[in-house]
C-alpha positions as CSV (number, residue, x, y, z in Angstrom):
1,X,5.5,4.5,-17.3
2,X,2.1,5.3,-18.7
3,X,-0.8,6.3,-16.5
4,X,-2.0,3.1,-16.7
5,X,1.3,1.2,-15.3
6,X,1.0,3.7,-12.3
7,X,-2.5,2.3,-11.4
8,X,-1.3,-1.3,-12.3
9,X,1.5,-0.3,-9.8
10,X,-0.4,1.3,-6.7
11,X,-3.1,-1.9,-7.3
12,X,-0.1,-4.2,-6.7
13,X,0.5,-3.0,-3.9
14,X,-2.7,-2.6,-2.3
15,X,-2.9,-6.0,-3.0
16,X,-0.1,-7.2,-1.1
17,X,-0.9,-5.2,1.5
18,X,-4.5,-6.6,1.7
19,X,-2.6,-10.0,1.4
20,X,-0.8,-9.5,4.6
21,X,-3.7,-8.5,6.8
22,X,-5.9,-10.8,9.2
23,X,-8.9,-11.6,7.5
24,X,-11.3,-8.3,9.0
25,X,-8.9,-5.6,8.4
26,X,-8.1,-7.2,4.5
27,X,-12.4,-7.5,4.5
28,X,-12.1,-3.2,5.4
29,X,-9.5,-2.8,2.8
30,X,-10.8,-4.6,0.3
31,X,-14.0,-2.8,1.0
32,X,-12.9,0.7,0.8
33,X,-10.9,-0.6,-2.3
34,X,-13.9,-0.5,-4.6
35,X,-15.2,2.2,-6.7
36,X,-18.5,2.8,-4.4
37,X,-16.4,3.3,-1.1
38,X,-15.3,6.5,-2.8
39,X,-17.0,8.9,-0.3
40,X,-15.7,6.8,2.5
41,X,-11.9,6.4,1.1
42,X,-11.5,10.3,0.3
43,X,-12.2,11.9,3.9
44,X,-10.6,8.5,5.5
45,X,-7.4,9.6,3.5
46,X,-8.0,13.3,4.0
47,X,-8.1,12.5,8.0
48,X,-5.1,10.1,7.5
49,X,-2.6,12.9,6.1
50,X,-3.9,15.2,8.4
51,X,-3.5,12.8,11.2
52,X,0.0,12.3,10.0
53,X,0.7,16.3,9.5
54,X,0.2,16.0,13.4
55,X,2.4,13.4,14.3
56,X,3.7,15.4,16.9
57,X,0.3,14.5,19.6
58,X,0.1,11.6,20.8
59,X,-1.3,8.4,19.4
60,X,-1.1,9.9,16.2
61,X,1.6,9.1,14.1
62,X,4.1,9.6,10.8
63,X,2.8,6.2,9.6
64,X,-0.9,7.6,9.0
65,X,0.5,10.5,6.2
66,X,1.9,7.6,3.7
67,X,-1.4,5.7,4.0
68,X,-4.1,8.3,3.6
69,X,-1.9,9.4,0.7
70,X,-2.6,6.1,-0.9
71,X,-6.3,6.4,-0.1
72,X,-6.7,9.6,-1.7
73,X,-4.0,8.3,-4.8
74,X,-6.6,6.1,-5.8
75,X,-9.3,9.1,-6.4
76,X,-6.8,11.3,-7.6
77,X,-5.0,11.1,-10.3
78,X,-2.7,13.3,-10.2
79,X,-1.0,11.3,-6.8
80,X,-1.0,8.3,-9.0
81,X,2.4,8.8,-10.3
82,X,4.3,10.5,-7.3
83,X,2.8,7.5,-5.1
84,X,3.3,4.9,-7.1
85,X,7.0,5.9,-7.4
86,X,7.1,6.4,-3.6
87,X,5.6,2.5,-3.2
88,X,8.3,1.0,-5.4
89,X,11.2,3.3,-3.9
90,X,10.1,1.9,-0.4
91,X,9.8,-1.7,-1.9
92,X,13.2,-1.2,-3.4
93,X,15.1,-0.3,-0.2
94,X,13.0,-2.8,1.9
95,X,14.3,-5.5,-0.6
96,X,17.6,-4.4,-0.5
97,X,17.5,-4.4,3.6
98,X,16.3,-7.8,3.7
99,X,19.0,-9.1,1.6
100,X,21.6,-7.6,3.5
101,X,20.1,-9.0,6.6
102,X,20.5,-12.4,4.9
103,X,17.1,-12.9,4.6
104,X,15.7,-14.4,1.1
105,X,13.0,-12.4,-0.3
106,X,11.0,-11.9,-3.8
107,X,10.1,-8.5,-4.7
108,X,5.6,-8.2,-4.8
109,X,4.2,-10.3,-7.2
110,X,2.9,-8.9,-10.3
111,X,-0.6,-9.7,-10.5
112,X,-1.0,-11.2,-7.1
113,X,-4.7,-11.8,-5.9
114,X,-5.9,-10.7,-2.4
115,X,-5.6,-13.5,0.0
116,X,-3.1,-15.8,-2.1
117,X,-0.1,-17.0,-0.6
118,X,2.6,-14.4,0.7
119,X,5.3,-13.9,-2.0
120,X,8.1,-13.2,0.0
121,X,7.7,-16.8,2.1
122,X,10.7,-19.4,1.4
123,X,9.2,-22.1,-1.2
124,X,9.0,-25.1,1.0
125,X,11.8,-27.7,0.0
């Protein structure tokens, strides 16, 4: 994978994620997604992985390290590649957990746009 295919990559999955949101938190996301939210995303994703580092307190939680690592991927582009693989490794096995639980899915579409339909819904018959 080129450098390029690792942004294409974490892009496609931002997109999904934004995708599955109610409409505020995808208008936040999509926000801090552009280029001039750079100097919001950066200590966002700084406080997430430190947030995450002290999962231990309450309220605070192992789910905020993944996410401010994405944040800060997008700035940095040395975390492209390592989180871009992370983000397919975790699509992979969540794939691979749904079809074991019987339960049809299609991996993240490749050039899906924010707010399009969900790609792993059942095409209505």
């Amino acid at each position: 994978m080129t450098e390029i295919d690792h942004r294409a990559e974490l892009e496609r999955h931002l997109q999904w994620f934004e995708a599955k949101l109610p409409p505020r938190p995808a208008q936040f996301v999509g926000w801090l997604r552009r280029p001039s939210s750079k100097y919001a995303r950066l200590p966002l994703g700084v406080a997430l992985v430190g947030g995450g580092v002290l999962s231990f307190l309450p309220v605070l939680g192992l789910w905020m390290l993944p996410l401010g690592m994405v944040l800060i991927a997008q700035d940095v582009p040395a975390l492209e590649k390592p989180t871009a693989r992370a983000l397919n490794w975790i699509e992979r096995k969540w794939l691979e957990r749904q079809r074991m639980r019987g339960v049809e899915v299609a991996p993240i579409a490749q050039h899906q746009e924010p707010g399009s339909a969900d790609s792993s819904a059942k095409p209505a018959a």
